[in-house]
C-alpha positions in Angstrom: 23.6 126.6 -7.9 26.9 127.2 -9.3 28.8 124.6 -10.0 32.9 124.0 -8.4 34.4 125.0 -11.7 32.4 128.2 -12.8 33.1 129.3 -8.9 36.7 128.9 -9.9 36.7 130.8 -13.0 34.9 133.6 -11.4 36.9 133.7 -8.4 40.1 134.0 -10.7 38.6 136.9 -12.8 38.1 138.6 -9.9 41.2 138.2 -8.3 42.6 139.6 -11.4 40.4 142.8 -11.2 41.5 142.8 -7.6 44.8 143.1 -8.6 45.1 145.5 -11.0 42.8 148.1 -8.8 38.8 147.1 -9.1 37.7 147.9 -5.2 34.4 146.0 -6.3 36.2 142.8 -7.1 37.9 142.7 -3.6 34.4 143.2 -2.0 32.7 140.2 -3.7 35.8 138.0 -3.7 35.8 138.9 0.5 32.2 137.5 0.0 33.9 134.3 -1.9 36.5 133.7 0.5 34.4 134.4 3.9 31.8 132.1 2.5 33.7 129.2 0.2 37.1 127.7 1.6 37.8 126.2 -1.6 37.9 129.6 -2.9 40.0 130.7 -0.1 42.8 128.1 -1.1 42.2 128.8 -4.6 43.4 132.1 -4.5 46.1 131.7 -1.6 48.9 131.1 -4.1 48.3 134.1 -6.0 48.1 136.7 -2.9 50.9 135.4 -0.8 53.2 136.5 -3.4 51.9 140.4 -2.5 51.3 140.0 0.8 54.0 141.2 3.0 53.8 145.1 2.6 50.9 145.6 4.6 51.4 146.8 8.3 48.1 144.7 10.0 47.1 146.5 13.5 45.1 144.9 16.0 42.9 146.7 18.3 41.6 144.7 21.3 40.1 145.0 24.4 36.8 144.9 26.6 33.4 145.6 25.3 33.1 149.2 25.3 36.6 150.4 25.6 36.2 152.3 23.0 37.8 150.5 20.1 35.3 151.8 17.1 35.9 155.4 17.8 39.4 154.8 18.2 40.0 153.3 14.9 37.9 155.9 13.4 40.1 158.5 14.7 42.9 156.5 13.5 42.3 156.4 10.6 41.6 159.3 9.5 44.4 160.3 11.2 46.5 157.9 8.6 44.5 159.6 5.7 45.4 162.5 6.3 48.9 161.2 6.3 48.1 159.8 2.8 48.3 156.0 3.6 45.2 154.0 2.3 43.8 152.0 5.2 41.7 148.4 5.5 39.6 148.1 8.3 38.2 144.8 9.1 35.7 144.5 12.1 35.3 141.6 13.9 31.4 141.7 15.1 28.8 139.6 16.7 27.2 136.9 14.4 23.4 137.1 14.2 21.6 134.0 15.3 19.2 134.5 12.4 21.3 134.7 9.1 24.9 133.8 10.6 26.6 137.1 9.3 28.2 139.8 11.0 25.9 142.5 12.7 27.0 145.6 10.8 27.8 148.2 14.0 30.9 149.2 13.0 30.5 150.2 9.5 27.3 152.4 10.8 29.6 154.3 13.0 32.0 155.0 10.4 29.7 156.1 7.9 32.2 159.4 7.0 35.1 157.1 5.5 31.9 155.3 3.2 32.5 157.6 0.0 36.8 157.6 0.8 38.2 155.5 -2.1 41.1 155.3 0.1 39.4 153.5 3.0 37.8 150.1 3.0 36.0 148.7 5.4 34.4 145.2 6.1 32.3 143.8 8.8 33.1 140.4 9.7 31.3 137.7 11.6 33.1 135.7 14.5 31.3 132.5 13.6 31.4 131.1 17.0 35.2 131.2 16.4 36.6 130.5 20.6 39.6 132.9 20.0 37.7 135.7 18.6 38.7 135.2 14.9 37.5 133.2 12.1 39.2 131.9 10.3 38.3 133.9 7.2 40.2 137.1 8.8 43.7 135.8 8.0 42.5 135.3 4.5 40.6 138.6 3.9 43.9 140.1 6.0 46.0 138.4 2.7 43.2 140.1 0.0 44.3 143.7 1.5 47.4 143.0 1.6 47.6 141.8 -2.2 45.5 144.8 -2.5 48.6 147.2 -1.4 46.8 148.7 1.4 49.3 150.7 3.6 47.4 149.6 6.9 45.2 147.1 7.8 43.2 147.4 11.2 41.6 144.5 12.8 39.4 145.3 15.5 38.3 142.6 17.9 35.0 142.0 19.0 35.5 142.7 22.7 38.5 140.8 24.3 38.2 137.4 27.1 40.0 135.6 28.5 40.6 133.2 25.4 40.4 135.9 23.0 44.0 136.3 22.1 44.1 135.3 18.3 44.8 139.0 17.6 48.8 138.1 18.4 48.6 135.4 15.4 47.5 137.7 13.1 48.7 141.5 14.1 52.1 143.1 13.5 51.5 145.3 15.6 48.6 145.0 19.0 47.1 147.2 20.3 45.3 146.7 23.9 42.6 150.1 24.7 41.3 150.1 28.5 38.5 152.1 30.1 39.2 154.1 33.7 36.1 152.3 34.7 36.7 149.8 37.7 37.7 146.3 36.8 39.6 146.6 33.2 42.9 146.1 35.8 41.6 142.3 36.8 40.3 142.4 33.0 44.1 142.6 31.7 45.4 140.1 34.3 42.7 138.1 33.2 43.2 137.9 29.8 46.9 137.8 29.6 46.6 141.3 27.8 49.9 142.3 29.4 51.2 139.4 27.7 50.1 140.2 23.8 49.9 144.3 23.8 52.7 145.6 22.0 50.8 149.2 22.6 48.5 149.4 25.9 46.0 152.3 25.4 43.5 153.6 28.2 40.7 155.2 25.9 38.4 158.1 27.7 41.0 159.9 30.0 38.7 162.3 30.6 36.9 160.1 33.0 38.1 159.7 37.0 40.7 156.9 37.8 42.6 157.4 34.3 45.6 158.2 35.5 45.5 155.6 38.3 45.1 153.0 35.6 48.1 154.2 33.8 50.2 153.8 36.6 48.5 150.4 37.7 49.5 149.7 34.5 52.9 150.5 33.8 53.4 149.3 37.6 52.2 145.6 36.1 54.5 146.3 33.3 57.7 146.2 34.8 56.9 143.4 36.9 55.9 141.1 33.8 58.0 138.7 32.1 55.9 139.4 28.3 59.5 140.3 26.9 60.7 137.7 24.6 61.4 135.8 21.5 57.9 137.6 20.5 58.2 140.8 21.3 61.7 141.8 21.4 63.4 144.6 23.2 60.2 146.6 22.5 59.0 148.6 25.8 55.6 149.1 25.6 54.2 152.1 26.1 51.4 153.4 28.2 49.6 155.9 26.4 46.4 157.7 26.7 43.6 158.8 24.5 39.9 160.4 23.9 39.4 159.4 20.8 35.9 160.9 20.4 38.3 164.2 20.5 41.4 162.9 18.6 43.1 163.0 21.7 46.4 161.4 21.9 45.4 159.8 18.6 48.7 161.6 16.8 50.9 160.1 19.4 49.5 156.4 19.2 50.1 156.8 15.4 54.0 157.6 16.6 54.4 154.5 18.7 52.8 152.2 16.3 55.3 153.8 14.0 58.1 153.4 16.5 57.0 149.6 17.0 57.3 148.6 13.3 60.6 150.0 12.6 61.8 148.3 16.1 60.5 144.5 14.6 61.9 145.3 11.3 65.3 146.1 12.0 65.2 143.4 15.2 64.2 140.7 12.4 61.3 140.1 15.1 58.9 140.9 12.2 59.9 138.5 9.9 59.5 135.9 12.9 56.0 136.9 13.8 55.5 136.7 9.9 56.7 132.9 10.0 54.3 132.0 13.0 51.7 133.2 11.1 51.9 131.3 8.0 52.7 128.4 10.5 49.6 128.7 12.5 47.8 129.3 9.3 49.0 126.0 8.2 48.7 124.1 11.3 44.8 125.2 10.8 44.2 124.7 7.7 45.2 120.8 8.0 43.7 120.6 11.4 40.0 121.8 9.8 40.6 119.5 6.9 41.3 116.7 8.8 38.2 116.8 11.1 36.2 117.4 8.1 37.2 114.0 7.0 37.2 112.6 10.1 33.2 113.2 10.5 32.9 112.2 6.8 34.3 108.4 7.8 32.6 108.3 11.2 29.0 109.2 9.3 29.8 106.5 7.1 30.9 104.0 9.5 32.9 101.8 7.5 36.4 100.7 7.1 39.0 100.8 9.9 37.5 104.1 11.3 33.6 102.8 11.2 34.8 99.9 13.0 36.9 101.5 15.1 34.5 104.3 15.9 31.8 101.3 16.4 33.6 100.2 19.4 33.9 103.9 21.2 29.9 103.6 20.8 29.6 100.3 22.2 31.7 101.4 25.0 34.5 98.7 24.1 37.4 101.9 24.0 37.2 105.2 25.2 37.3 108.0 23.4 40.9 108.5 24.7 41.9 105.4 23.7 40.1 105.3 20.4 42.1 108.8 18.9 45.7 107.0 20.3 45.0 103.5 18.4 43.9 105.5 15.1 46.9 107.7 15.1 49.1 104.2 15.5 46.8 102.1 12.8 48.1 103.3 9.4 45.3 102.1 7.5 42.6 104.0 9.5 45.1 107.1 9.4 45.5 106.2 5.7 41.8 106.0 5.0 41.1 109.2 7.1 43.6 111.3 5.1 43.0 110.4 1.8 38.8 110.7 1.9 37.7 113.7 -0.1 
C-alpha cells in the first residue's frame, strides 16, 4: 500500500508532467484524483491558477437522445477547426467493480489515436444530481491542461439531474421527436438550464412539431435571469449520425460564449462554481467527521447522539442543539 506521503510526491511529479504536455500524466493523475480526494485537494492550488481558458460544454438530456453521437460529430467538427477537445463521459457505475461502464469511449473509437482529443469515461457513483464529484476536478486537470473545449456529457437527464448548470459554460439540452421528451423537459426543468435546446434525429416524424412545442414553451418561460442573461436560446435541429446541423450548433455555442463574456455573466457562472465547489467540499468533510464521532460515541457528540438512539431527542432536534453547543461543533470540526 502506498503510503500518504509517497502518494503526494507522485501526484506532484505528475502534475508537473501534466503541465508541461505529458498526456499520460493527466490520465493517471485523473485516476489519482477520481479515486483519492486528498489528491484532489493536493493538487487544487496548482490548477486553479490555469484554469479559466477552457470553454466546458454540457450535453444533457434523456436516455437515448442521442448525446454520444452528437458529441462525436462535435467534435470532430472542432478538430477540424483546430481546437483540442476534452471529453468527459458521465456513464453508469457497474455494480461489480464501482467504475464507469466504458460505452462512450467504444463509440468513439476514431478520435482514440487523435493526440488532440482526450477522452475519459467517468462513473456517476450514485451521485443524485448526475455528477460526482470528481468531474469538477477532472474538468480543472483539462483546463490546466489548455484544452480549447471541454464536453461533459451526462448520463441521461431526470428530474434531479441538473448539476450540468454548476459546472458548464455553456448547456446544451438534445431531445428526441419521439413522444414524451415535451413532459420530459417540463419535467426536469430543462427549459430552465438549456442555454442551447437541440432536438437530435430530425429525420424522424414529429420533429418539427417539437421545435415549435418548444420554442412555444420558450417564450412563455421566465428561465431569463441573473444566470443566463439576455441570451435567447435557440431552437436548433440536428442528425448527428449525418453531421446534420452540427456546423450550426458549433455557431451558437460560439454565439453564447461571446454573449457571457462580454455580459460579465461568465465570470458570474465562474464564481458559483468555485462557490458550490466549496460549499461541497466542506459539506463532504464535515459528514465524514460527523460519522467518525458518532462511530466513536464519545464526547458531546457520543452523548448527544446517545440520546437520539434512546429516543430522548429527535433527530430534528438533535442536528439544532449540536449546531448551538460549541463544544460538540468544536469537537466535530476539529476530528481528523
Amino acid at each position: 500500500m502506498i503510503g500518504p506521503d509517497i502518494q503526494q510526491a507522485q501526484s506532484l511529479e505528475l502534475l508537473q508532467r501534466m503541465l508541461d504536455g505529458d498526456e499520460r500524466a493527466l490520465s493517471k493523475l485523473i485516476t489519482l484524483v477520481e479515486y483519492s480526494p486528498t489528491v484532489a485537494a493536493e493538487i487544487a492550488d496548482h490548477t486553479s491558477r490555469r484554469a479559466g481558458k477552457s470553454h466546458r460544454v454540457g450535453i444533457t438530456g434523456p436516455p437515448g437522445a442521442g448525446k454520444s453521437t452528437l458529441v462525436d460529430a462535435l467534435t470532430m467538427l472542432l478538430r477540424s477547426a483546430g481546437h483540442t477537445v476534452a471529453i468527459m463521459a458521465i456513464d453508469p457505475t457497474s455494480p461489480f467493480t464501482g467504475g464507469a461502464v466504458l460505452g462512450d469511449r467504444v463509440r468513439m473509437q476514431q478520435h482514440y489515436l487523435d493526440r488532440g482529443v482526450f477522452i475519459r469515461s467517468i462513473a456517476t457513483r450514485g451521485a443524485s444530481g448526475g455528477l460526482s464529484r470528481s468531474v469538477r476536478d477532472i474538468a480543472n486537470l483539462f483546463d490546466a491542461f489548455q484544452k480549447d473545449f471541454i464536453l461533459i456529457e451526462t448520463v441521461g437527464v431526470g428530474q434531479n439531474e441538473v448539476d450540468i448548470l454548476e459546472e458548464a459554460d455553456t448547456t446544451i439540452v438534445v431531445l428526441t421527436p419521439e413522444s414524451g421528451d415535451t413532459m420530459q423537459a417540463m419535467k426536469a426543468g430543462l427549459l430552465e438550464i438549456a442555454d442551447i435546446l437541440v432536438v437530435n434525429k430530425r429525420d424522424r416524424p414529429g420533429a418539427e412539431a417539437l421545435m415549435m412545442d418548444l420554442e412555444g414553451m420558450l417564450q412563455m418561460s421566465s428561465r431569463q435571469g441573473e444566470w443566463h442573461g439576455d441570451w435567447e436560446v435557440p431552437v436548433l435541429s440536428t442528425q448527428s449520425d449525418h453531421g446534420v446541423g452540427i456546423a450550426e450548433l458549433l455557431e451558437s455555442i460560439k454565439q453564447h460564449r461571446l454573449a457571457i463574456t462580454e455580459s460579465g455573466v461568465l465570470n458570474q457562472i465562474r464564481q458559483q462554481r468555485r462557490q458550490a465547489h466549496f460549499i461541497q467540499l466542506a459539506v463532504e468533510e464535515i459528514r465524514r467527521r460527523l460519522q467518525i464521532g458518532v462511530s466513536e460515541m464519545s464526547g458531546p457528540l457520543g452523548l448527544l447522539f446517545s440520546k437520539v438512539l434512546d429516543g430522548e431527542l429527535s433527530p430534528y432536534s438533535a442536528a439544532l442543539s449540536l449546531l448551538e453547543d460549541r463544544e460538540a461543533l468544536a469537537a466535530v470540526l476539529t476530528r481528523r
